[in-house]
C-alpha positions as CSV (number, residue, x, y, z in Angstrom):
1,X,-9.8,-1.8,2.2
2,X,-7.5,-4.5,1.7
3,X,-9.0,-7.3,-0.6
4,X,-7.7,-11.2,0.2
5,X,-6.2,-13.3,-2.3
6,X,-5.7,-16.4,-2.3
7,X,-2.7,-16.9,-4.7
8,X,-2.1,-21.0,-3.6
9,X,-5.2,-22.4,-2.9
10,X,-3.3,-24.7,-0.6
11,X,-1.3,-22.4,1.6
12,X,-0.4,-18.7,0.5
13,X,-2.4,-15.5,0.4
14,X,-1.4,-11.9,-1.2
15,X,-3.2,-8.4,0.2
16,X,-4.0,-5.7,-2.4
17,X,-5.6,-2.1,-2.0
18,X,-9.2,-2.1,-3.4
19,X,-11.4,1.1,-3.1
20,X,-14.9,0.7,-1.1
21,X,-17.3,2.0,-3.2
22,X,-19.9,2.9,-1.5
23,X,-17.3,3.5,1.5
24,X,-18.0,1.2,4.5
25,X,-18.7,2.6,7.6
26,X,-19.4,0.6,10.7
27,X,-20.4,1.9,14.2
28,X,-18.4,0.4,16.8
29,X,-19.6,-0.6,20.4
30,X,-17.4,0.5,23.6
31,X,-18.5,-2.5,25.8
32,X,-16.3,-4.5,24.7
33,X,-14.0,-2.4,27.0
34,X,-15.4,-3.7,30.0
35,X,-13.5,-7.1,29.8
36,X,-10.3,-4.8,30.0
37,X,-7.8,-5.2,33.2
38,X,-6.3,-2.2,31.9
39,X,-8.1,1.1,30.4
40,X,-6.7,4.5,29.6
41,X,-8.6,7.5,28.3
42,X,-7.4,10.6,26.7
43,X,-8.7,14.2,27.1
44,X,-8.4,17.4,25.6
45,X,-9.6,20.3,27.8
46,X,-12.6,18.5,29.1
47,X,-13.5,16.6,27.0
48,X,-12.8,12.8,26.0
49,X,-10.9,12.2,22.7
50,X,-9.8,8.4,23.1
51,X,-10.2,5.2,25.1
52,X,-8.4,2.1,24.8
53,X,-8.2,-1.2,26.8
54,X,-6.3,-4.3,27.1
55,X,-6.1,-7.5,28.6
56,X,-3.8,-10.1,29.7
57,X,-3.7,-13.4,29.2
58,X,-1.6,-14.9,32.0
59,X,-0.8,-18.6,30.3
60,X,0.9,-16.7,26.9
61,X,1.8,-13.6,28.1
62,X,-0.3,-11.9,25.7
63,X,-2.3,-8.8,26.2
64,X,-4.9,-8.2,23.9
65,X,-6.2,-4.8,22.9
66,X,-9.9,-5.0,23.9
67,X,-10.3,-1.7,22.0
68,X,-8.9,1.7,20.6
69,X,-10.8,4.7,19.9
70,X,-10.3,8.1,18.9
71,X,-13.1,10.4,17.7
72,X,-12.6,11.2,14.1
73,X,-11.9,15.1,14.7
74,X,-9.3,14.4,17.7
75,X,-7.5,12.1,14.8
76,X,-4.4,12.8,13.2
77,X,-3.0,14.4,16.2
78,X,-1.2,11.6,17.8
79,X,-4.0,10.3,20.3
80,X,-4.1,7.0,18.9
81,X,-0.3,7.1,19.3
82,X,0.1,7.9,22.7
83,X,-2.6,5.8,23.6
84,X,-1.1,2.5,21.9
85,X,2.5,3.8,23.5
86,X,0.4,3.5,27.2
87,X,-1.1,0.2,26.6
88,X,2.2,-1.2,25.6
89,X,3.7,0.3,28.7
90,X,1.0,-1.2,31.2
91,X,1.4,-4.1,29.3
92,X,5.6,-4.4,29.9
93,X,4.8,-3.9,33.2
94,X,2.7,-6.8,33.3
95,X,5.4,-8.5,32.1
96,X,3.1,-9.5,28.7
97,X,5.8,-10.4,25.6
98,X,3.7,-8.6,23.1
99,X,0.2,-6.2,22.5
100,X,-2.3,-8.4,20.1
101,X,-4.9,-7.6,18.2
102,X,-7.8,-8.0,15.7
103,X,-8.9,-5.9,13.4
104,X,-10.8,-6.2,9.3
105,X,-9.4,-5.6,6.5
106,X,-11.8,-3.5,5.4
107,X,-10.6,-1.1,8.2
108,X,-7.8,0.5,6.1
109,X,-7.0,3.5,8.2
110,X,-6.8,1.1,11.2
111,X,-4.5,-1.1,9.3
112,X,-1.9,1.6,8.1
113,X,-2.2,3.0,11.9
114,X,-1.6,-0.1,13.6
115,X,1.6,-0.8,11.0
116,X,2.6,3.1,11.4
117,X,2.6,2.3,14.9
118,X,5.2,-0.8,14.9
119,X,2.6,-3.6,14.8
120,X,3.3,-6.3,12.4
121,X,0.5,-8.6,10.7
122,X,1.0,-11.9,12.3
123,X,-2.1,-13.7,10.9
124,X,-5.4,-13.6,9.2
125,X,-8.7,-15.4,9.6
126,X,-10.9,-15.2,6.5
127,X,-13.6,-17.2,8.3
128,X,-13.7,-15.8,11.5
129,X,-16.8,-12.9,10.7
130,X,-20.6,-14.5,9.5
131,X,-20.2,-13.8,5.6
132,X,-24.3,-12.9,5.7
133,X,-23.2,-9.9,8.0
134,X,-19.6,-9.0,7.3
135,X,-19.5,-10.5,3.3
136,X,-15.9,-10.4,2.2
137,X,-14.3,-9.1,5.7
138,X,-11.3,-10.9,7.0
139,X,-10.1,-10.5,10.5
140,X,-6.3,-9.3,10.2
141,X,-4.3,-9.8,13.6
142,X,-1.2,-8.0,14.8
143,X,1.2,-7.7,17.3
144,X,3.7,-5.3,18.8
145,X,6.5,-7.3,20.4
146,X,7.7,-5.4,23.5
C-alpha cells in the first residue's frame, strides 16, 4: 500500500511504501461496467480472463475507465496490458485526449500496473472514501495521455 503524507500541511504531500499487515483484500463489483459506452473482454480458450470499460465524457474529452479486471490466475500474462492498450485505442477513436482513472492507494499492484502501463498520477483525494468504511484509503487518479 502506499501510505499519504502530508509533508506541508498547507500544500504538499509525499507517498511511501508501507506493508498491509493483515493484507487488505477487497471484492470488487462488475456493475459499475454498465455505465460503460465502451466494453472489451478477454478470453482464453473459453473462458473469460478480463473485462474492462470506459467512458467518455464529451465536454473534456476525457474517457474514464469504468473498470479493469483480470482474474488473479490470468495475471502476469499481459491481459491487463492488452486490455488498457484497447481502451486507449477506442478511446483515440473517440477522439478523447486522455484515459482517467481512480484507484486507492492501498491497491499497490494496481498502482505499479497502471504506472508500468504509462499512466501518470495526476491527483489524489484523501477525502473522497467514508473513513468508517475505507479508514486511511486515498483515491489516487491517473491518466494516460493519448
Amino acid at each position: 500500500m502506499l501510505r499519504i503524507d502530508a509533508d506541508d500541511p498547507d500544500f504538499g504531500f509525499s507517498f511511501r511504501d508501507e506493508a498491509a499487515d493483515p493484507p487488505i483484500r477487497r471484492v470488487h463489483a462488475l456493475d459499475e461496467l454498465g455505465d460503460s459506452d465502451a466494453l472489451f473482454v478477454a478470453e482464453a480458450d473459453t473462458d473469460i480472463v478480463g473485462v474492462a470499460g470506459a467512458r467518455l465524457s464529451s465536454w473534456n474529452r476525457r474517457a474514464t475507465v469504468t473498470g479493469l479486471y483480470v482474474t488473479s490466475a490470468a495475471r502476469g500474462g499481459g491481459i491487463g496490458t492488452a486490455l488498457v492498450q484497447r481502451l486507449a485505442a477506442w478511446a483515440r477513436g473517440a477522439d478523447a485526449h486522455c484515459l482517467w482513472l481512480e484507484t486507492q492507494n492501498v491497491n499497490y499492484p494496481a498502482v505499479q500496473f497502471y504506472r508500468r502501463t504509462g499512466f501518470r498520477l495526476c491527483g489524489l483525494d484523501d477525502r473522497f472514501y467514508d473513513p468508517r468504511q475505507n479508514p486511511g484509503d486515498a483515491a489516487l487518479f491517473f491518466a494516460l495521455d493519448l
